[in-house]
N, C-alpha and C positions, 0 to 999 in steps of 0.2 A: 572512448567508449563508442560515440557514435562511426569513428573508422573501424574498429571492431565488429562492430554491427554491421556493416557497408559489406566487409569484405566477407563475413561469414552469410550474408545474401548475395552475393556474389558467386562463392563456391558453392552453395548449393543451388542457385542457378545452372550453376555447370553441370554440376551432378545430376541433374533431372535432364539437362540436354542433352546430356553424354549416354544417362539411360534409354530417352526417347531414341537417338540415333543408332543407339546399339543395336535394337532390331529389325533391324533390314541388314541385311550384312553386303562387306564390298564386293565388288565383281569387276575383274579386269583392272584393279587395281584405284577405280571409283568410288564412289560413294552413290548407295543408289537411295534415292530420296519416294517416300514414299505418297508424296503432294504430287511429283511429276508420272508423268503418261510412259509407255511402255516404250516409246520412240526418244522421250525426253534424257530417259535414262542410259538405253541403250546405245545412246550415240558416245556415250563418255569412258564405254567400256574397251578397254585395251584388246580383251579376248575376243571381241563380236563386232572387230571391223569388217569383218568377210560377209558377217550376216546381214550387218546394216547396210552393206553395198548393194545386197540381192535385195533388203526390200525394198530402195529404194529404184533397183532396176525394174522391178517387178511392180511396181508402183503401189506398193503396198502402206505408206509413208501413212498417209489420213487417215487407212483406215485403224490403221493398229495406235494412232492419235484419237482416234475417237471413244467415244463414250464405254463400250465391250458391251460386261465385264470380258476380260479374254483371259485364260494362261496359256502360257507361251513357253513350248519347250525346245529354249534356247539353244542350238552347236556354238559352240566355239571357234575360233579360226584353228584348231588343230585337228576338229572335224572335221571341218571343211578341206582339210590338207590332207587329210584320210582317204579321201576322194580318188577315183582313179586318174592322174596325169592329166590336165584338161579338161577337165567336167565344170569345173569354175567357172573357167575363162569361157565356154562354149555356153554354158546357161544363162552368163550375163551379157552372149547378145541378145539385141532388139527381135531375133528371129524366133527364140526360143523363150519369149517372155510367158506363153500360157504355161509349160512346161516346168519353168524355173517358181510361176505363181503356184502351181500346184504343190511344187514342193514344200514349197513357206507355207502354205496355209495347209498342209497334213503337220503343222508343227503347232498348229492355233488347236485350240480349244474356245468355244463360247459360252467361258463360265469362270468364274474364277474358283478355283480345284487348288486348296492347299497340301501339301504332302499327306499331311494326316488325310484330310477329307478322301485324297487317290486311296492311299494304304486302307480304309475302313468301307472304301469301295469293293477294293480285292479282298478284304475280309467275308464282307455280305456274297462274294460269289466264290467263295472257298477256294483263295487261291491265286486267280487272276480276273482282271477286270477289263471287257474290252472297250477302247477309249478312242471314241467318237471322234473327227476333228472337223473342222471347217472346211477344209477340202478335199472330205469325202473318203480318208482314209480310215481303215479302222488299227489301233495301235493295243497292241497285251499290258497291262501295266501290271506288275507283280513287285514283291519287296520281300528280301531276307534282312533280318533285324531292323536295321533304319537305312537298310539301301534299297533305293528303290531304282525302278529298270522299267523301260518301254522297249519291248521289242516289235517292229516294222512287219510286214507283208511279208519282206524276203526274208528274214528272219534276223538281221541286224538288232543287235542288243547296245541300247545307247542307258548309260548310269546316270541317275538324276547326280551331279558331284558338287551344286550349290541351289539347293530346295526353296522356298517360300522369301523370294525378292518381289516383297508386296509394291504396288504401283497405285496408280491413283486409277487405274481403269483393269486393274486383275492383277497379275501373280507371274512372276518367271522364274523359270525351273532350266539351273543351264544345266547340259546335257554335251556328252563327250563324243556324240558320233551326230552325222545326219542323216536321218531317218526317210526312206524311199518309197514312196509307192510301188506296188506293184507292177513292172514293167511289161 
């Protein structure tokens, strides 16, 4: 009886952890934990080696470590490979760090912005909703059914393709292009 007992508090241990875990969902083939920081997580991701190399080029590391709240609309390394021939390898010199910081923080937000809260944004302004970031860019956010889309200054349309990876300092949103300031 009492191994009976054991093992049926046991599985329902599981069960409650497996529920807890289920919401966040994986990225890059991780687990993204919703106790750690936007940097803690993103390091573990397969798809955002490209991104995590520029912020640390960019020496963005602390601050996307720190308190926020921030969202963060994540490229992928196939964004990043999107890029014209060399724009990687040229942004991650020391030469081009203001340039390369620009671009990473037109992808911050200082707020933590879950899809719903974006989509009832673009609701309240019939449509589309322009979306502020940290470095000074301003980005369209709009959504057809539950796809949502930032499009850029140049007119680059990037798809939210993994929504609401909550973090312990905001929210990331990975996104399948990288998003440009106006040049």
């Amino acid at each position: 009886m009492l191994k009976k007992s054991l093992g049926l508090i046991a599985l329902s241990t599981m069960l409650i952890a497996g529920v807890a875990y289920a919401k966040n969902p994986m990225v890059g083939g991780a687990a993204m934990y919703e106790n750690k920081n936007i940097i803690e997580n993103a390091v573990n991701s397969k798809d955002h080696t490209t991104l995590v190399a520029a912020v640390k080029a960019a020496g963005l590391v602390e601050t996307l470590s720190g308190k926020g709240p921030f969202t963060v609309f994540a490229p992928t390394n196939e964004a990043f490979a999107a890029l014209p021939k060399g724009t990687v390898d040229t942004l991650l010199k020391p030469e081009n760090k203001d340039k390369l910081t620009k671009i990473l923080t037109c992808h911050v937000v200082a707020a933590n912005a879950s899809s719903k809260a974006i989509m009832k944004m673009v609701d309240d302004d019939k449509g589309a909703h322009p979306v502020k970031t940290v470095g000074g860019c301003v980005w369209t956010a709009k959504y057809e059914g539950k796809k949502l889309t930032l499009t850029d200054e140049n007119g680059t349309v990037a798809n939210v393709t993994i929504a609401n990876v909550n973090q312990s300092n905001g929210v990331i949103h990975v996104i399948d292009k990288v998003l440009l300031p106006k040049m």
